[in-house]
C-alpha positions as CSV (number, residue, x, y, z in Angstrom):
1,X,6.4,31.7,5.6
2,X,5.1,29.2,8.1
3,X,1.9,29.7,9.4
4,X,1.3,32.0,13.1
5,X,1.5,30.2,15.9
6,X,-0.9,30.0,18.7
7,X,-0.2,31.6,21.9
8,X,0.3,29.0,24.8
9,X,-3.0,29.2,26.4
10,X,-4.8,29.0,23.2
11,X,-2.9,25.9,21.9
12,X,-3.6,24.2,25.1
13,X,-7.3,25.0,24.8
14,X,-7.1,23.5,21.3
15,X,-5.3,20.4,22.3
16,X,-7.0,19.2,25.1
17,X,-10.8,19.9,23.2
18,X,-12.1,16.5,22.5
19,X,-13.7,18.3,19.9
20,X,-11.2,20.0,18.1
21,X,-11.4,18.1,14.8
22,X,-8.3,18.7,12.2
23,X,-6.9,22.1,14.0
24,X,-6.4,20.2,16.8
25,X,-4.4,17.3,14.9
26,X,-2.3,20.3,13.5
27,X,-1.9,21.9,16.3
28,X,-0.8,18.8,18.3
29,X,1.6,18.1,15.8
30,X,2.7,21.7,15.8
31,X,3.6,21.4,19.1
32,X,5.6,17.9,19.1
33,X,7.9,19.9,16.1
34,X,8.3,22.9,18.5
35,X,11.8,23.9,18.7
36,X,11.8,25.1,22.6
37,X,9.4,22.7,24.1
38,X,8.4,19.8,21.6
39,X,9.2,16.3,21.2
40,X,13.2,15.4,20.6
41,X,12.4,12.5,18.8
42,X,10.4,14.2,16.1
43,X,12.2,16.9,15.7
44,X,15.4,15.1,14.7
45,X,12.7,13.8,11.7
46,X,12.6,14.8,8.3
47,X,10.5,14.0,5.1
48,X,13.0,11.3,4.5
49,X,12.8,9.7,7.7
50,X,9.0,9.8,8.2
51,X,8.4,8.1,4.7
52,X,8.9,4.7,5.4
53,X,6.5,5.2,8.4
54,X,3.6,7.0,5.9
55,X,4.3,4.0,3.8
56,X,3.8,1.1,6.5
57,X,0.6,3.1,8.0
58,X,-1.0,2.8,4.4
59,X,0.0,-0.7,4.8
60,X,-1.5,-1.1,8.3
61,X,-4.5,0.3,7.1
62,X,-4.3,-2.3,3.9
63,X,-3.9,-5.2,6.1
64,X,-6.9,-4.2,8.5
65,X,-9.8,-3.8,6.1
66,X,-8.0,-7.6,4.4
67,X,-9.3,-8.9,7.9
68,X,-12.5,-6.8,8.4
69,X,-10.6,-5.8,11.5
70,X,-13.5,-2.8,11.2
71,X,-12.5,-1.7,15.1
72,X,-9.1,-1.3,14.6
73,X,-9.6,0.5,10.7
74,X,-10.6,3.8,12.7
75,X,-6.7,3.7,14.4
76,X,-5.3,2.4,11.6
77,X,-6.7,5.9,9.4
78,X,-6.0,8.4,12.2
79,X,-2.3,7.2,12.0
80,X,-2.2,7.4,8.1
81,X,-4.0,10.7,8.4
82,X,-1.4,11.4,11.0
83,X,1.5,11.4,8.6
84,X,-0.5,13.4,6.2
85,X,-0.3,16.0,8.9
86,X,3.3,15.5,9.9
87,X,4.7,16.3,6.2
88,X,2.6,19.0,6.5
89,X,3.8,20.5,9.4
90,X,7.4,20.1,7.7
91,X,6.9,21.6,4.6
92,X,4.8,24.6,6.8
93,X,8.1,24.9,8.4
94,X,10.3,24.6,5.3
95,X,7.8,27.5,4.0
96,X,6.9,25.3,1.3
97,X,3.5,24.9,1.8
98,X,0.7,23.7,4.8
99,X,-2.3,22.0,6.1
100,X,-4.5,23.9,4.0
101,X,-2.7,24.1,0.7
102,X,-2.6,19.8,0.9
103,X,-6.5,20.2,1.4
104,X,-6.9,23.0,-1.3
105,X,-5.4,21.2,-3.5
106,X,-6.8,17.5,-3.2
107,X,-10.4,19.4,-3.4
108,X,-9.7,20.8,-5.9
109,X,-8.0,17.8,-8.2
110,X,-11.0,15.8,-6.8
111,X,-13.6,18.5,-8.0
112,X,-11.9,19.0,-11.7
113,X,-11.5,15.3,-12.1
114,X,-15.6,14.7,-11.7
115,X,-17.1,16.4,-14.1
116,X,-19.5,14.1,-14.0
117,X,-20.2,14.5,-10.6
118,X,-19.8,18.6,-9.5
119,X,-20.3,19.8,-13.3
120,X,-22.1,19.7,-16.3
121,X,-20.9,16.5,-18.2
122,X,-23.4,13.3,-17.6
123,X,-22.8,10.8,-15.2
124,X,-24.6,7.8,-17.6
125,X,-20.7,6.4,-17.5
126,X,-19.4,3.1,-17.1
127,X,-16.8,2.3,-14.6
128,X,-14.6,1.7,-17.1
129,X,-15.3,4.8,-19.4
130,X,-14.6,7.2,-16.4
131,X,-11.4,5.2,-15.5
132,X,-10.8,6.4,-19.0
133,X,-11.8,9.7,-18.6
134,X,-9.7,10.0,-15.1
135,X,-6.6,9.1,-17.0
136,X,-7.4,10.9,-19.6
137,X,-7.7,13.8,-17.1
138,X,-4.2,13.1,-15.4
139,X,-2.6,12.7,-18.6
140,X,-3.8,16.1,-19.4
141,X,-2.2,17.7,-16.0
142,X,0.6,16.1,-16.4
143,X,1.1,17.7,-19.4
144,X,3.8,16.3,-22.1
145,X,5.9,13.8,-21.0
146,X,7.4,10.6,-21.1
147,X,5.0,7.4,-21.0
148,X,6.4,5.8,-17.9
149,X,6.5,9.5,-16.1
150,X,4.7,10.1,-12.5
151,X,4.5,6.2,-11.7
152,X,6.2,7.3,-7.9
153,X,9.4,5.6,-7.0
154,X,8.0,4.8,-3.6
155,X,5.5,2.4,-4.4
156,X,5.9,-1.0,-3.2
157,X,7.7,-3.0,-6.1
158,X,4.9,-5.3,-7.2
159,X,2.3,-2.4,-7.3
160,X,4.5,-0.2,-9.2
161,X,5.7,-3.3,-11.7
162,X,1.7,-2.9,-12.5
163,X,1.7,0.4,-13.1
164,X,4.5,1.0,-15.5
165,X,2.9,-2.4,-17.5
166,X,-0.3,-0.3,-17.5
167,X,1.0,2.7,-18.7
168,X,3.3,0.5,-21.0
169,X,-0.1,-1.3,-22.5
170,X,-1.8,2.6,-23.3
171,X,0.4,2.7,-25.7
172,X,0.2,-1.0,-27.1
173,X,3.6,-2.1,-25.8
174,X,1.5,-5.7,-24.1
175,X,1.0,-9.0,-24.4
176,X,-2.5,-9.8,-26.4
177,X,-3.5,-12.5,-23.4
178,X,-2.8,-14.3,-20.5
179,X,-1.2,-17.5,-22.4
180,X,1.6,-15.3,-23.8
181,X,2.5,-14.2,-20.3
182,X,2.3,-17.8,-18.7
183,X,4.6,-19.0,-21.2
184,X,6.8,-16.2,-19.9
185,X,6.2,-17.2,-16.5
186,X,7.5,-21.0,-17.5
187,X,10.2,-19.3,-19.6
188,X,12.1,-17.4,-16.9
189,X,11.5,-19.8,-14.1
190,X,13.8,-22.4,-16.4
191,X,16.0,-19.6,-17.1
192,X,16.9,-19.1,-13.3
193,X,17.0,-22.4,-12.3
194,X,18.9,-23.8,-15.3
195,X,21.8,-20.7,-14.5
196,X,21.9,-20.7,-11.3
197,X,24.8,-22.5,-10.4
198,X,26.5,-20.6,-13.2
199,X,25.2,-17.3,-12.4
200,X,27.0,-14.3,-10.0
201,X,24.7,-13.2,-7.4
202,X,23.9,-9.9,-9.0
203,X,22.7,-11.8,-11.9
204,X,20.5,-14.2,-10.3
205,X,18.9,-11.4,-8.3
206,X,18.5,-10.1,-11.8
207,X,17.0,-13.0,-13.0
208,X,14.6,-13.0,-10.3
209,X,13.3,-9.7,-10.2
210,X,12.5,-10.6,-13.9
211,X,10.1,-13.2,-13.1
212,X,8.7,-11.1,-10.4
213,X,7.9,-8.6,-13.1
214,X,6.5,-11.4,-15.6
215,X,3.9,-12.8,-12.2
216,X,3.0,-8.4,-12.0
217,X,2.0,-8.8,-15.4
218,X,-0.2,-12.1,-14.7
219,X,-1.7,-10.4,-12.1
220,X,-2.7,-7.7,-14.1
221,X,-3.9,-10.0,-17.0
222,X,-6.0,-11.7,-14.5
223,X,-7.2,-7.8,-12.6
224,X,-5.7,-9.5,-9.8
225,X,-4.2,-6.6,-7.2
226,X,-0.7,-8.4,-6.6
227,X,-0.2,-6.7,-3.2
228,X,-3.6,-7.7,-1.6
229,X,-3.3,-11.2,-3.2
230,X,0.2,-11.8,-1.5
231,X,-1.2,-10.2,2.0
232,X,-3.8,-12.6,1.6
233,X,-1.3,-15.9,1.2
234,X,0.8,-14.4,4.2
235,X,-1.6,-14.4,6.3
236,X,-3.2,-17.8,5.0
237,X,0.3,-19.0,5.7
238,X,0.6,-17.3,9.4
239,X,-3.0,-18.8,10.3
240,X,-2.0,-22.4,9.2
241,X,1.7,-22.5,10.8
242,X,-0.1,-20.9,14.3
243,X,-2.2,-23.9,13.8
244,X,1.1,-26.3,13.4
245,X,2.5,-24.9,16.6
246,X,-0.6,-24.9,18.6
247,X,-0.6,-28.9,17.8
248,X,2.8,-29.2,18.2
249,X,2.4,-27.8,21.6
250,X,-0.4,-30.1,22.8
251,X,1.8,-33.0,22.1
252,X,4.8,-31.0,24.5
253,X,6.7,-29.9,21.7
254,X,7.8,-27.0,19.6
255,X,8.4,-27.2,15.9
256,X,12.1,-27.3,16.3
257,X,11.6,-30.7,17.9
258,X,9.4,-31.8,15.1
259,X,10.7,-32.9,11.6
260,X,9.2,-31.7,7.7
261,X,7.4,-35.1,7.7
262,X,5.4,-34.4,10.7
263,X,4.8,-30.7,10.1
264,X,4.0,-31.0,6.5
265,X,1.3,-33.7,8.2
266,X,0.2,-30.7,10.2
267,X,-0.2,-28.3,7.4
268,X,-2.1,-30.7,5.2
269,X,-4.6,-30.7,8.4
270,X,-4.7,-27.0,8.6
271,X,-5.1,-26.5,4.9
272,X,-8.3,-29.4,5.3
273,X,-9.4,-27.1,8.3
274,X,-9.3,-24.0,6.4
275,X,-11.5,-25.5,3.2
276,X,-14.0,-27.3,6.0
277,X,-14.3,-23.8,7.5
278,X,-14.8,-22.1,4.2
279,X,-17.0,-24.3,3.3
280,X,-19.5,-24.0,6.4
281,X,-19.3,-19.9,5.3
282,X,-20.3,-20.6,1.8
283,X,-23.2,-22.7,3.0
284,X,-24.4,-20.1,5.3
């Protein structure tokens, strides 16, 4: 049964108290799903619709703390906690569950997953011996099951390649280094380029989506987070082509009045600009 709602004067008390913490988050987004009086937009929303928000609000968050963009984390959080609040408020609807059961239940995963922490087991662990522990843990919840079960369907593609390879390598189903996986690398790069002409289109995005998998297994080799790494090289890449354009611009043009000979002059300038600048940090 959803939970009571809040007679008018009281839910406009709560809502416009500065002060109102998490009730007033729920209570805001209470009333934006209100069937007389709330927001058309969100009520026409359902769990499907709001999940590829949920996920680029994680990502937002992501790609502020890769730039130490520390002012604009704070935002970034209260719209990813936000969407917490907004599945919520469905599934309080749906009668499934609420607010409080998602909080009940994280404390209480959080509390029986530290042992070492809120009970009686030591806390003289390694990292890496509680990362075993925690998995350990999981595996235990989880209960029987397959080995590749409860790696979610919604994660972005490269992070969830490196999770099924993890779970995949529990069991000894991995390569014993990084050389075996290189040669991989090599392996299926010659494989699509050799075929392409002779592939269908279906097979070459096969093809591809296997050397993806093979570079998610490098990166895991290497404990190299794929995800962050390739945030990292697109916004390397954005900085140095603003930096091409900006050039380009000071001269009266724009890069479609350039040619590759002259831009590609550019970006070798940029990328010397970027290693000076890195450089000066490092001596700092």
């Amino acid at each position: 049964m959803p939970s009571p709602k809040l007679n008018r004067s009281e839910s406009d008390r709560l809502i416009h108290d500065a002060d109102g913490g998490l009730p007033r988050l729920k209570e805001i987004m209470a009333r934006l799903r209100d069937p007389q009086d709330g927001c058309p937009w969100d009520l026409e929303q359902d769990f499907a619709s709001i999940a590829p928000y949920t996920i680029e609000e994680a990502h937002e968050v992501a790609d502020a703390i890769e730039r130490k963009a520390w002012a604009e984390l704070k935002g970034e959080l209260g719209d990813l906690l936000f969407q917490s609040v907004y599945h919520a408020q469905m599934a309080d609807e749906a009668g499934l569950f609420d607010l409080d059961d998602v909080i009940r239940a994280i404390s209480d995963k959080m509390v029986a997953r530290h042992p070492h922490v809120f009970g009686d087991e030591s806390n003289a662990k390694s990292v890496e011996q509680q990362t075993r522990d925690w998995e350990a843990h999981k595996a235990r919840e989880r209960g029987p099951a397959r080995v590749l079960d409860g790696v979610a369907l919604g994660l972005p593609a490269l992070t969830r390649a490196v999770k099924l390879q993890k779970r995949a390598a529990r069991v000894g189903f991995d390569w014993p280094s990084t050389d075996e996986v290189v040669a991989k690398i090599a392996e299926e790069a010659a494989e699509l380029v050799e075929a392409r002409e002779t592939l269908t289109e279906a097979e070459v995005v096969e093809e591809f989506g296997d050397l993806l998998f093979v570079i998610a297994n490098l990166a895991r080799h290497l404990k190299v987070d794929p995800e962050a790494a390739l945030r990292s090289a697109n916004a390397k890449f954005t900085r140095r082509f603003e930096k091409i354009e900006n050039w380009l611009a000071e001269a009266g043009k724009t890069p479609n009045q350039s040619n590759l000979e002259e831009m590609d002059g550019l970006w070798n300038r940029a990328k010397a600009e970027d290693k000076d600048a890195q450089g000066r940090t490092a001596a700092k």
